[in-house]
Every structure is written in C-alpha cells, then in structure tokens.
C-alpha positions as CSV (number, residue, x, y, z in Angstrom):
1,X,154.4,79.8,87.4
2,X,158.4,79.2,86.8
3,X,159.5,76.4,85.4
4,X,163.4,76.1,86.2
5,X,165.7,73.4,84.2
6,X,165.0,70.4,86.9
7,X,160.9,70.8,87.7
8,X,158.4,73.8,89.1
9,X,160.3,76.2,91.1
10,X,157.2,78.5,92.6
11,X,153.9,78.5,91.5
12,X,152.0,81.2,92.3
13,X,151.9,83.8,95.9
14,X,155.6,83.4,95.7
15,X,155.2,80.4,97.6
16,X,157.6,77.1,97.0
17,X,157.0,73.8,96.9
18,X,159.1,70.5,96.8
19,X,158.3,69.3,93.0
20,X,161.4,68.7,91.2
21,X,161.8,65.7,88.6
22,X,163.9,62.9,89.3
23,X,163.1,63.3,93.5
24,X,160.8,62.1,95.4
25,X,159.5,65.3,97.9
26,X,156.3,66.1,100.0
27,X,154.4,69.2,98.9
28,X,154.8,71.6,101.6
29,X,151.3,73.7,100.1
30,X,148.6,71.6,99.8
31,X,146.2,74.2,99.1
32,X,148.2,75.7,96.5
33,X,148.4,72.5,95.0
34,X,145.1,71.5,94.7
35,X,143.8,75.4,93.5
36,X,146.9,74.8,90.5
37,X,145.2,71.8,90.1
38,X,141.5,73.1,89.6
39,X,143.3,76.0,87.7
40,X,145.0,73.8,85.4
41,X,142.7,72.4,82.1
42,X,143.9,68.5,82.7
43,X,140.2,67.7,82.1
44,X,139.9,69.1,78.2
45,X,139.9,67.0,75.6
46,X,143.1,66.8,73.9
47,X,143.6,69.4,70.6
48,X,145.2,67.3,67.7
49,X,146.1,70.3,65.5
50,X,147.2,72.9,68.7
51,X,149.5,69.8,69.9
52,X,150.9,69.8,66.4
53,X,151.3,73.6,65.7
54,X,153.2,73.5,69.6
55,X,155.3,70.3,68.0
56,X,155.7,72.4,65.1
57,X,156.9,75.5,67.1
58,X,159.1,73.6,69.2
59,X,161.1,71.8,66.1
60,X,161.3,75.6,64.4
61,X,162.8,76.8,67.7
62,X,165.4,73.8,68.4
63,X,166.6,74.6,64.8
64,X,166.9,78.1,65.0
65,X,169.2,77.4,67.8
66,X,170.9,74.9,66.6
67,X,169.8,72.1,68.8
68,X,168.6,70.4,66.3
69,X,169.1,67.9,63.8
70,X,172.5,67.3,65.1
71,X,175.8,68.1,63.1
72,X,176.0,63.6,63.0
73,X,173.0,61.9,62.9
74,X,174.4,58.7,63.6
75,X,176.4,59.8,66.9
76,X,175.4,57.3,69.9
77,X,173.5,55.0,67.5
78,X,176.1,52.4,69.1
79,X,174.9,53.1,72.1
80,X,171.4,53.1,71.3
81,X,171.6,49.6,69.4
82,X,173.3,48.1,72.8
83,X,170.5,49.4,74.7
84,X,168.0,48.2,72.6
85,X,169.9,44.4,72.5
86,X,169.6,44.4,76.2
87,X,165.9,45.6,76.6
88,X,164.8,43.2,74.1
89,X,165.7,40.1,75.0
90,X,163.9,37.1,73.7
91,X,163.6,34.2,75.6
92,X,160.7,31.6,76.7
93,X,158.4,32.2,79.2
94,X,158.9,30.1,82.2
95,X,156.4,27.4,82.0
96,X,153.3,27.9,84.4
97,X,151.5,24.8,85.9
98,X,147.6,24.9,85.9
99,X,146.6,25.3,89.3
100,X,144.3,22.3,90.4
C-alpha cells in the first residue's frame, strides 16, 4: 500500500482507487476494498504500550528532523486563543416548553 501526502494512492494489484482526505469520491474497486478491509486488523484490541512506543518513535523522528518542538513555542497562540473564544461561547440554552 502507498500512502501519498493527501490519502491512499494504490493499494495493492496496482490498482487505484478514489480515497483521498478532504474529498468526497466513490471507490471504483469494491472488491479490493472489502479484501483491504478483511486484510486490515481493525478488529484487535488496541495495544497501549505498541501505541506508545509508535508515539514514541514518531516524536524521536519529528525531532531528529527538526519538526519539532518549534524554534517559538508561542507562535499562533493568538490565533489559537481567538479560535478557542469563538468555539466556546457561553450562553443560555433556549428555554424548551414541556410538551402537553
């Protein structure tokens, strides 16, 4: 399977499909998609401690390339308070009459 920057390119045959995040597509291969599907262990029990040694593996990677932590920790905090102002507004509830 490839995994290009926007979704899954191909998966496997060298066929396409139409699955790219952020768009809404048909699958072209339904077959295909139901074998990845069978293929794919969505019905295990989630590993605590391999999640955290991926987590783990993932921060040592986006530090080793420099992705991360960023040269200013506080760059866009602006932005992110705005956001945060407007997603949390607190207001009443309308009122709601019983129904008789």
């Amino acid at each position: 399977m490839q995994i290009a920057k926007y979704g899954i390119i191909s998966l496997s045959k060298g066929r396409h499909t139409n699955v790219i995040l952020g768009a809404v597509t048909m699958i072209k291969d339904v077959t295909l998609w139901q074998e990845w599907e069978e293929a794919v262990p969505l019905r295990e029990p989630p590993d605590f401690q391999r999640n955290l040694r991926l987590l783990e593996s993932m921060y040592e990677l986006a530090c080793s390339l420099g992705a991360f932590p960023p040269a200013d920790p506080l760059a866009g905090l602006d932005t992110k308070i705005r956001v945060a102002r407007i997603l949390n507004v607190r207001g009443s509830a309308p009122e709601v009459s019983p129904r008789a």
